[in-house]
C-alpha positions, 0 to 999 in steps of 0.5 A, spaced: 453 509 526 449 509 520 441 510 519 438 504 516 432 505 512 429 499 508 422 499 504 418 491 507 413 489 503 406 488 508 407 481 507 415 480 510 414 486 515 413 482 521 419 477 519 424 484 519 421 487 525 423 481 529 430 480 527 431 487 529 429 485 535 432 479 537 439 484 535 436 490 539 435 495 535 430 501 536 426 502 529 420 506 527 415 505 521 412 509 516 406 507 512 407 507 505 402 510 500 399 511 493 402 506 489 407 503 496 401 502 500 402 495 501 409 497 504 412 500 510 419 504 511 423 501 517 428 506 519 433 504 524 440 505 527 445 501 528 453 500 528 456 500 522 460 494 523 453 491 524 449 493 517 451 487 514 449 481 519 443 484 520 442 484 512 444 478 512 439 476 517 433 480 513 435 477 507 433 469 511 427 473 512 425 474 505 426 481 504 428 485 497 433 488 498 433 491 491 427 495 491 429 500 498 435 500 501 438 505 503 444 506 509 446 514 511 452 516 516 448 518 523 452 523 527 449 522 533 443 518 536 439 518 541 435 511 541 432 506 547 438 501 547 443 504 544 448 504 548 448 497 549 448 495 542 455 499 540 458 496 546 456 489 543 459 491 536 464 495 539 468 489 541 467 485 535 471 484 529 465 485 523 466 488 516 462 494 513 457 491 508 459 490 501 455 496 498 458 500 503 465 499 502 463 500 495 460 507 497 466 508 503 471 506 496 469 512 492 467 517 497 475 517 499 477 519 492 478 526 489 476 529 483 482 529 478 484 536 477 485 536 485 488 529 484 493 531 479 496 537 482 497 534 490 500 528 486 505 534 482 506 538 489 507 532 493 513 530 488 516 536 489 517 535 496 519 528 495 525 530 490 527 536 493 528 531 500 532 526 495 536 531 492 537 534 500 538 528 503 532 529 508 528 524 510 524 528 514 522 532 507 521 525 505 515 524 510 512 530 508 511 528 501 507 522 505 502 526 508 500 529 502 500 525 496 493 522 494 494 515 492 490 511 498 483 513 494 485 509 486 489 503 491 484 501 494 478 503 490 481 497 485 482 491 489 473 494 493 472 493 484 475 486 483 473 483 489 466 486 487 466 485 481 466 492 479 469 492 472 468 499 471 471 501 479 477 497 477 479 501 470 477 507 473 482 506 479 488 503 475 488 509 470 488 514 476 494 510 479 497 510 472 495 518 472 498 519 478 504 515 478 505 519 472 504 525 473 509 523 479 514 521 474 514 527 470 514 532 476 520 530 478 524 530 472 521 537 472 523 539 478 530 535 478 532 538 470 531 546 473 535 544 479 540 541 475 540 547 470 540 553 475 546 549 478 542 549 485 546 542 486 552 540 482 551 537 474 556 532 475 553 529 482 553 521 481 546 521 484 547 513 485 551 516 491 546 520 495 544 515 501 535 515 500 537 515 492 541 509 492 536 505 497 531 506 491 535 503 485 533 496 486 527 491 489 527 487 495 524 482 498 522 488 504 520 492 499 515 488 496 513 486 503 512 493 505 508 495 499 504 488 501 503 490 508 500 497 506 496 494 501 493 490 506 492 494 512 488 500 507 484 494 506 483 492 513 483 499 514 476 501 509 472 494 511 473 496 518 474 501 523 481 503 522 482 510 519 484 510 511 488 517 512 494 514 516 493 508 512 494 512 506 501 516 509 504 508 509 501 506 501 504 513 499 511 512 503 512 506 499 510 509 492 512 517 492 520 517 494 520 511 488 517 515 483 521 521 485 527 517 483 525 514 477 524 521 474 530 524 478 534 519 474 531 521 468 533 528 469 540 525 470 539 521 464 543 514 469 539 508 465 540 504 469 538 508 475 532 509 471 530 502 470 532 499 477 527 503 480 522 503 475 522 497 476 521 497 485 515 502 483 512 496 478 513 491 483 510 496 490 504 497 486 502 490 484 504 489 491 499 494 494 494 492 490 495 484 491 496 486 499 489 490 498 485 484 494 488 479 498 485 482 505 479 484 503 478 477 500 480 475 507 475 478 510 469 475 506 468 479 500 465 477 494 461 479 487 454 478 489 453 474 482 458 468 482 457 462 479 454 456 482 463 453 484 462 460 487 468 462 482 467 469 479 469 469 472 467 472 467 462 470 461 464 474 456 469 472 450 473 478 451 473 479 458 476 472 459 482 475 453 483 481 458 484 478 465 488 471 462 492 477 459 493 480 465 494 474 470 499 471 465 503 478 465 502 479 473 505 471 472 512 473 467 513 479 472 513 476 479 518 470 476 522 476 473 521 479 480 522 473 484 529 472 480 531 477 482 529 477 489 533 471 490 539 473 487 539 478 492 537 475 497 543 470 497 548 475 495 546 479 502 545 473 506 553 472 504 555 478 505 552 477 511 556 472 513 563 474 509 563 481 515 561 476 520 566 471 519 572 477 518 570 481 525 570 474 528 578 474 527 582 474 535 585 481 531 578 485 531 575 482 538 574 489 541 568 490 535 562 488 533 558 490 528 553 494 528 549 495 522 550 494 515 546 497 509 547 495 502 546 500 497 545 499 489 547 503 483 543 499 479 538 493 479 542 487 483 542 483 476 545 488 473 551 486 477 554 493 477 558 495 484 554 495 490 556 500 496 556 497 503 556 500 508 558 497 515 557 501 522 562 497 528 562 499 534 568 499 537 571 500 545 578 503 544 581 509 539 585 504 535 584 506 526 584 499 524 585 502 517 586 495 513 579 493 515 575 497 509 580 492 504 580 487 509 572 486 508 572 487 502 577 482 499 572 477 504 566 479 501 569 478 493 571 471 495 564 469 498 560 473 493 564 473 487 563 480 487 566 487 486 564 491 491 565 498 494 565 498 502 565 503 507 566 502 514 564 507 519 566 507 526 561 508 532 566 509 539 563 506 545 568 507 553 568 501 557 
């Protein structure tokens, strides 16, 4: 619920009192006095989801929104009405207003001390959960890290036209992801010093790191689905802090990687999942920016084609520069989106094909996973792993080289594979 209080000159009050009527709305008024005594505060209760149709309503009216306008959470009230008023609203799909999502933006964000250090902390977590192999850890790291404030906070200034919003949040994401980085080297340096897991562990092994080293086509779809449902979430009556818990599962683990690698001095770690961490955080942020413009949010000042691009030479180089470099790295990421894509697809088929064979008719294939030692252009040997389920106790221990030498001459790849066996009885 939110509390409404507007200052109406005495010559459009009559116009604003009728449309809280015709909406229902209870309403009180209180004369103005001294220098506002030719205006009146109207306060009245309502919907959040029903601030900004009213406002558009008062608007037709003539009223000057400028001069007083103020909408403040309500707890609790008890007004004529009001219950038919939020069954109404409450079956109805409305944004909040534009200044309250602004306002609702910046409330979910944290000072940058307390930022920082829930970021560090959640890191550490996360890479202890990686170097474990726990993803219940992992998990715990999600619920921790704070980065649903600066990811939505960016996409509520560009879609309002709020430069300084924008900056803002992208320092914050920058800061964060970071500081992120860097704990993880931290943390992962003194595991490795004090010897708590092997120095010469390949880290390319461990199952949750390898799932990390490359970007994906559902990757870059998980870090778009985040940032659009935290989108959905702020605008409307969804709930921000488990929205929050998704953006940071597609962020924090990636980060830990990144410095984890670091740590192991494996570049090619390093880069893989640096450039997952790049392209989830453009994605999230791209998601958040598409949704809200979905839902109908724009900058109050547009130019007459309803474009807002800005007037200034030296705004016009900034964003030409970034939509140029968001351009240069969405096809380097598509490429390799593609490459990869084709190269699952034929793996895909190569084991398909092989398990059809009347040799292996008492198997089926269960799953596959593909794990990547470096970025998929890179061309390095990736690990797959190939769950079957089978109904006798028969090793097929040729199967492993069988899949292998098939999956070769599909992709003209080399490649490692592992099969694990899943025993089902009649």
């Amino acid at each position: 619920m939110r509390l409404v209080q507007i200052s109406v000159s005495d010559d459009t009050r009559d116009a604003v009192l009728d449309v809280l009527r015709d909406n229902n709305l209870g309403y009180t008024i209180t004369a103005g006095a001294g220098e506002q005594s030719d205006r009146s505060l109207v306060s009245f209760v309502l919907p959040a989801d029903a601030v900004e149709h009213v406002l558009e309503d008062l608007r037709e009216t003539g009223f000057e929104e400028d001069q007083f306008t103020v909408s403040l959470s309500a707890e609790f009230a008890e007004v004529e009405g009001l219950d038919s008023v939020q069954d109404h609203w409450a079956n109805t799909s409305n944004k909040i207003a534009p200044r309250t999502l602004r306002s609702k933006a910046k409330d979910i964000r944290l000072n940058t001390r307390s930022y920082v250090w829930l970021m560090f902390l959640s890191t550490i977590v996360a890479t202890a959960g990686l170097l474990l192999g726990s993803p219940a850890i992992i998990v715990g790291s999600m619920v921790i890290a704070p980065l649903v404030g600066p990811m939505l906070t960016a996409s509520v200034g560009a879609v309002r036209n709020d430069r300084r919003m924008v900056v803002q949040s992208l320092h914050m994401q920058a800061l964060g992801l970071g500081v992120a980085i860097l704990g993880a080297v931290v943390v992962s340096m003194l595991v490795r010093g004090l010897q708590i897991v092997p120095p010469t562990l390949a880290i390319e092994t461990l199952e949750l790191v390898a799932l990390r080293v490359s970007p994906g086509v559902l990757s870059a779809a998980v870090g778009l689905a985040a940032g659009a449902a935290g989108a959905f979430s702020i605008a409307t009556k969804g709930r921000v802090s488990l929205v929050g818990v998704m953006i940071a599962a597609a962020l924090i683990p990636t980060a830990a990687t990144t410095g984890i690698a670091l740590a192991w001095q494996n570049v090619l770690v390093t880069v893989g999942s640096l450039l997952l961490l790049v392209v989830t955080v453009v994605a999230v942020n791209v998601g958040a920016f598409a949704a809200l413009l979905y839902l109908g949010y724009r900058p109050d000042e547009q130019n007459s084609d309803g474009s807002f691009v800005p007037e200034s030479t030296k705004a016009r180089v900034v964003v030409g520069t970034t939509l140029l470099l968001a351009a240069f790295i969405s096809l380097v990421v598509l490429g390799g989106f593609t490459q990869q894509a084709v190269f699952e697809q034929q793996v895909n088929v190569a084991v398909s094909n092989t398990l059809d064979d009347g040799q292996y008719e008492s198997l089926q294939s269960a799953g596959l996973t593909m794990e990547y030692t470096s970025p998929v252009f890179v061309q390095q040997e990736p690990v797959i792993t190939v769950t079957i389920s089978r109904t006798s106790d028969r090793e097929f221990s040729e199967l492993p080289s069988v899949l292998e030498r098939a999956i070769r001459e599909k992709t003209g790849r080399t490649v490692a594979v592992r099969v694990r066996f899943v025993d089902y009885e009649h």
